[in-house]
N, C-alpha and C positions, 0 to 999 in steps of 0.2 A: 037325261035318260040315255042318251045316246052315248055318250062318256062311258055311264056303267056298263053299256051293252059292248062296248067296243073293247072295253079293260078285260070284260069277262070271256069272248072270244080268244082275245090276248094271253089269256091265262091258258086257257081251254088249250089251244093251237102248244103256246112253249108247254105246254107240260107232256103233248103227243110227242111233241118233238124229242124231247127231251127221254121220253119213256123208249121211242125208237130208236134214239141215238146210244141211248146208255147199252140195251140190248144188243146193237149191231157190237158195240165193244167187246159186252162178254162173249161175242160168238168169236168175235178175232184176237183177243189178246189172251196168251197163256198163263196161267195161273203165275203168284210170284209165290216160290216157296222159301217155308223158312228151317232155321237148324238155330239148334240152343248149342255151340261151341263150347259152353261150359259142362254141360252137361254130357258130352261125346267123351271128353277129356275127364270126369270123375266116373263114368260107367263102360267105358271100352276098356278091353285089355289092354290095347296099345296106352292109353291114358293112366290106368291105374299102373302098369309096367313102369312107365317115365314117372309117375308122380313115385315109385315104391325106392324108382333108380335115384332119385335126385334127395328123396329121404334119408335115403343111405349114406350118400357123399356129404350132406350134409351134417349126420348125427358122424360122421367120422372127421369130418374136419372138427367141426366141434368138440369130438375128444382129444385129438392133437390139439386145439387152443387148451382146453384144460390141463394136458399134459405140461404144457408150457408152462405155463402159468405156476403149477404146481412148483418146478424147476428153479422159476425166476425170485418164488418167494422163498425156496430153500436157500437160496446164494445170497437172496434179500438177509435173512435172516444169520445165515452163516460170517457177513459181513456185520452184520451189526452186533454179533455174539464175540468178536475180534475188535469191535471198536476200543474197547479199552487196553488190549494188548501191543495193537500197533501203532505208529506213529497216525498224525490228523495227515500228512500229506500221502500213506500209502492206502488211508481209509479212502478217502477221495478218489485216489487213483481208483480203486476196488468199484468205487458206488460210480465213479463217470462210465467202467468200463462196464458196469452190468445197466447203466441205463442205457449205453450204446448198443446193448444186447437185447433190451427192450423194444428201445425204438425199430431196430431189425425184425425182432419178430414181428413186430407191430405191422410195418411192411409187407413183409411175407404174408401174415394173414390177411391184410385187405386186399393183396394181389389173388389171392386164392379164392378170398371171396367174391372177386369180382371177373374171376375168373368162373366161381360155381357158377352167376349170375348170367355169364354172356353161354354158357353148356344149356342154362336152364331156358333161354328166351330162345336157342337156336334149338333146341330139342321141342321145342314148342310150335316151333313155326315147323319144324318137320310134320310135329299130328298135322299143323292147320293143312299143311300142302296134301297130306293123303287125305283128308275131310276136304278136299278141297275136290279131288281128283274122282273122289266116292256120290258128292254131291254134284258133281258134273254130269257122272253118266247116270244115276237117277234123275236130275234134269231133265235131260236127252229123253229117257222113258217115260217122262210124264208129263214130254213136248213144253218144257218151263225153261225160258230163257232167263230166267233171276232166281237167283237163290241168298239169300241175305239174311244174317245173324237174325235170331225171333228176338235180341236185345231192342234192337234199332224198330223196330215197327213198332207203329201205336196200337194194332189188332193185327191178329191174324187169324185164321181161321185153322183149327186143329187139322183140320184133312190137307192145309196144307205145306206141315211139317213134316217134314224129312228124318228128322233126328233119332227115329229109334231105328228107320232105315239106313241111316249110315252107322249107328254103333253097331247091329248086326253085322255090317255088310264090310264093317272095318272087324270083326272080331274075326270074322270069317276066312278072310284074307290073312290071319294070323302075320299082321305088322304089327314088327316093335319097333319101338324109335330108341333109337343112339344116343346116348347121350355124353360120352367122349369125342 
């Protein structure tokens, strides 16, 4: 009997404890807020701008490969409509120097693409640095030392997101991001 009475005192005491300790917390630690980054970046001006800029460069480099292409199989073809006219040693010559012209554009286009790639990941990291700069000083106004993507939490509690307060507050500010 004295076992139960002691275990259930035990209980009784950690769970005041525990009720007063959890309390004294919520009075001293600041809210963690959170931001959907995804979503700043499809409904902000600044986001739709860069996503409409990089569309563009994109559907234009694209037409230059097509244009190429088109090119590569006209000389393709213009060469092989000559094969039986010319000798086999200046047909070769014709096909080694257009596949040398291949492989070149070939080049050229992966540099270009890798080149859209590194505009596109630093034009990115521009929104994050003004989302970064926007969620700071809402922060600061709602006395919140953490502010952390809503991807990475397990819960969060809606009041305290941030994210339709920084797409305003970035719209607002009328920033566009660069993307050259």
């Amino acid at each position: 009997m004295a076992c139960v009475k002691f275990t259930s005192v035990f209980a009784i005491a950690a769970f005041a404890f525990g009720a007063v300790f959890n309390g004294a917390l919520a009075k001293d630690c600041s809210p963690i807020l959170t931001i959907d980054i995804e979503r700043v970046a499809n409904e902000s001006k600044a986001g739709k701008d860069m996503q409409d800029k990089m569309q563009k460069k994109q559907s234009s480099l694209q037409a230059k490969i097509e244009e190429k292409k088109k090119e590569i199989t006209k000389k393709a073809d213009s060469i092989n409509a000559q094969k039986s006219k010319i000798s086999e040693a200046e047909y070769n010559k014709r096909a080694d120097a257009l596949q040398k012209d291949v492989m070149m554009l070939d080049g050229k286009f992966q540099a270009d693409l890798q080149d859209m790639q590194e505009k596109q990941t630093a034009a990115s990291q521009k929104l994050v640095d003004a989302v970064k700069e926007i969620a700071k000083k809402i922060a600061l106004d709602k006395k919140s030392a953490i502010v952390i993507p809503s991807n990475v939490a397990f819960y969060s509690d809606e009041k305290h997101d941030i994210t339709k307060e920084v797409i305003e507050a970035l719209d607002k500010s009328g920033k566009s991001i660069d993307i050259d």
